[in-house]
C-alpha positions as CSV (number, residue, x, y, z in Angstrom):
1,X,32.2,-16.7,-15.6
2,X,32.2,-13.5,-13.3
3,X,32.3,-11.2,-15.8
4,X,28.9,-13.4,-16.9
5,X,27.4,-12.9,-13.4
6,X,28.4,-9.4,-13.7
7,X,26.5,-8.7,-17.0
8,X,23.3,-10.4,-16.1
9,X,23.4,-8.6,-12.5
10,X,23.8,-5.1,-14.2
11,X,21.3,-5.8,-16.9
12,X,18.6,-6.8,-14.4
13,X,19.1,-4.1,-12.1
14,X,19.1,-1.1,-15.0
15,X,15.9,-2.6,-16.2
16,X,13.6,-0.4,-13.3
17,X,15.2,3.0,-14.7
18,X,14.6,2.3,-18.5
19,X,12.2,1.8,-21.0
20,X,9.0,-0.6,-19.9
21,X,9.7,0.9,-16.4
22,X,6.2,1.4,-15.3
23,X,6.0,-3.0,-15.7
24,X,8.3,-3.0,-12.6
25,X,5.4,-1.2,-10.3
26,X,1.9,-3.0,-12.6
27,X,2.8,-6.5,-12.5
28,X,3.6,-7.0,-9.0
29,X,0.5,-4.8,-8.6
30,X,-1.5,-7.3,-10.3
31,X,0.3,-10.5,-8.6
32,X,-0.4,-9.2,-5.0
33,X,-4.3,-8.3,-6.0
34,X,-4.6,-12.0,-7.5
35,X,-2.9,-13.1,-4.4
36,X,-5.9,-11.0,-2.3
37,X,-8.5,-12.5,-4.4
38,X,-6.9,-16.2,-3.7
39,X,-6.4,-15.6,-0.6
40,X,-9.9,-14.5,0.4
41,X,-11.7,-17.5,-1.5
42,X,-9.0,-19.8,0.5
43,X,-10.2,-18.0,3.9
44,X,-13.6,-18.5,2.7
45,X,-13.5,-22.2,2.2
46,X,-11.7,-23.3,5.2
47,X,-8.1,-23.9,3.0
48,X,-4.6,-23.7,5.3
49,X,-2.6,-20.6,4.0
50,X,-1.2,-21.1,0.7
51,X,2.5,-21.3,0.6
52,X,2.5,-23.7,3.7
53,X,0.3,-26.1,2.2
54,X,2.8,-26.2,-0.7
55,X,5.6,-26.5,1.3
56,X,3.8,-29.1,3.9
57,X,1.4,-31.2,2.3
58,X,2.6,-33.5,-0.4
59,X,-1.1,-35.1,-0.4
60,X,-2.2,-31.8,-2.0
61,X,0.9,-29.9,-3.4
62,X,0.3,-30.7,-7.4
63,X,-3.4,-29.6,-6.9
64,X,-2.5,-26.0,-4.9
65,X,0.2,-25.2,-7.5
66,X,-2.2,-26.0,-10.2
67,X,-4.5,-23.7,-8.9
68,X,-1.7,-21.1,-8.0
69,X,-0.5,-21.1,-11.8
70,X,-3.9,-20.7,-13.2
71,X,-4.4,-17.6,-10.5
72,X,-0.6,-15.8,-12.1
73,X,-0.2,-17.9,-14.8
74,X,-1.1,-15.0,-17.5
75,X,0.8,-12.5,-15.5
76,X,4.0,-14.3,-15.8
77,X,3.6,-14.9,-19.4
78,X,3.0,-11.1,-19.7
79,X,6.0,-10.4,-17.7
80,X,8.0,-12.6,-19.4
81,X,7.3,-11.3,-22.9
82,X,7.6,-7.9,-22.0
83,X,11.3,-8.4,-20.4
84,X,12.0,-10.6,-23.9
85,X,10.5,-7.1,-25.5
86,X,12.8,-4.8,-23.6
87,X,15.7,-7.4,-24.2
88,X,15.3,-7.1,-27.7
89,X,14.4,-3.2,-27.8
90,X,17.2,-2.2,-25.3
91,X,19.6,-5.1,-25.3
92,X,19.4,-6.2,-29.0
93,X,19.7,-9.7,-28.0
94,X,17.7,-12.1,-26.0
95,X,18.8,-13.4,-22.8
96,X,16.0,-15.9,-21.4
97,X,17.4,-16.5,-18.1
98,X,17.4,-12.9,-16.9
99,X,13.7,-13.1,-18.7
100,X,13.0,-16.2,-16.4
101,X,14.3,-14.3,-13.0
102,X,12.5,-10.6,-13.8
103,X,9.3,-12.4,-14.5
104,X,9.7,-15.2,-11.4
105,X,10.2,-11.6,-9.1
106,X,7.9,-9.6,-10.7
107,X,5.3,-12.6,-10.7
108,X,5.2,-15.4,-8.8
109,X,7.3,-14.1,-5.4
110,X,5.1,-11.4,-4.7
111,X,1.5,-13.8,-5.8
112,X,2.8,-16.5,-3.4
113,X,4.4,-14.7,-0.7
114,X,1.0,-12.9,-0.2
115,X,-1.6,-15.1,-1.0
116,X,-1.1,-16.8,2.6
117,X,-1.0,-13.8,4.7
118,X,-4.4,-12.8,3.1
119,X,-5.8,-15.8,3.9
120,X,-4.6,-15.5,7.6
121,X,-5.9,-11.8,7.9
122,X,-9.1,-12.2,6.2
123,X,-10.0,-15.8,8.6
124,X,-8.9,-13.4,11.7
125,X,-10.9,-10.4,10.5
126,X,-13.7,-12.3,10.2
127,X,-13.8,-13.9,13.2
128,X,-14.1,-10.2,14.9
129,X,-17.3,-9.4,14.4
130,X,-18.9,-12.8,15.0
131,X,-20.3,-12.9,18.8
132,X,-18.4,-15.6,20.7
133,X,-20.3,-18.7,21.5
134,X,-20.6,-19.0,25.1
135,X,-19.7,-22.8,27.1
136,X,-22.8,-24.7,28.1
């Protein structure tokens, strides 16, 4: 079993320095503009950051990571068959749970990790250049 855990950690970490590199740096890339674009329209409408609501609000949990996996749903796919395309090129074999972890990091982490923050920044930066209401 750890010479398993061995293989799979040494497969996944060789994967940045070979072939299909350049994936590594353009899918997160695309993930975190996604998660900009979300996480402006959240701002926009008056939605609670992103990964909180998941995490705190049963009431609307299915509905938020419906409308997360539509936002990064064709970016994992892609990053999913490209690591099953390098497994296959470079490996000659396929090994679907390293395919599952590379395109869970490459994908969703960095989409949900941002899309919050955006939100967050974009409310606050917005709320700089209006003139504050005064107390009657």
């Amino acid at each position: 079993m750890d010479d398993i855990l061995t293989r799979l950690w040494q497969e996944i970490v060789e994967r940045p320095t070979g072939p299909l590199a350049l994936r590594f740096y353009i899918q997160p890339l695309m993930a975190v503009g996604l998660a900009a674009r979300d996480g402006v329209r959240d701002a926009r409408a008056g939605h609670p950051p992103y990964l909180w609501s998941v995490l705190t609000d049963p009431a609307h949990r299915r509905e938020s990571l419906r409308a997360g996996w539509r936002s990064i749903g064709k970016v994992f796919v892609l990053a999913l068959v490209l690591d099953l395309a390098y497994q296959l090129f470079v490996l000659k074999g396929l090994r679907p749970v390293q395919g599952l972890l590379v395109a869970i990091v490459l994908a969703i982490v960095p989409y949900a990790l941002l899309r919050g923050p955006v939100n967050r920044v974009f409310r606050r930066a917005s709320r700089i250049g209006r003139p504050r209401e005064r107390a009657a």
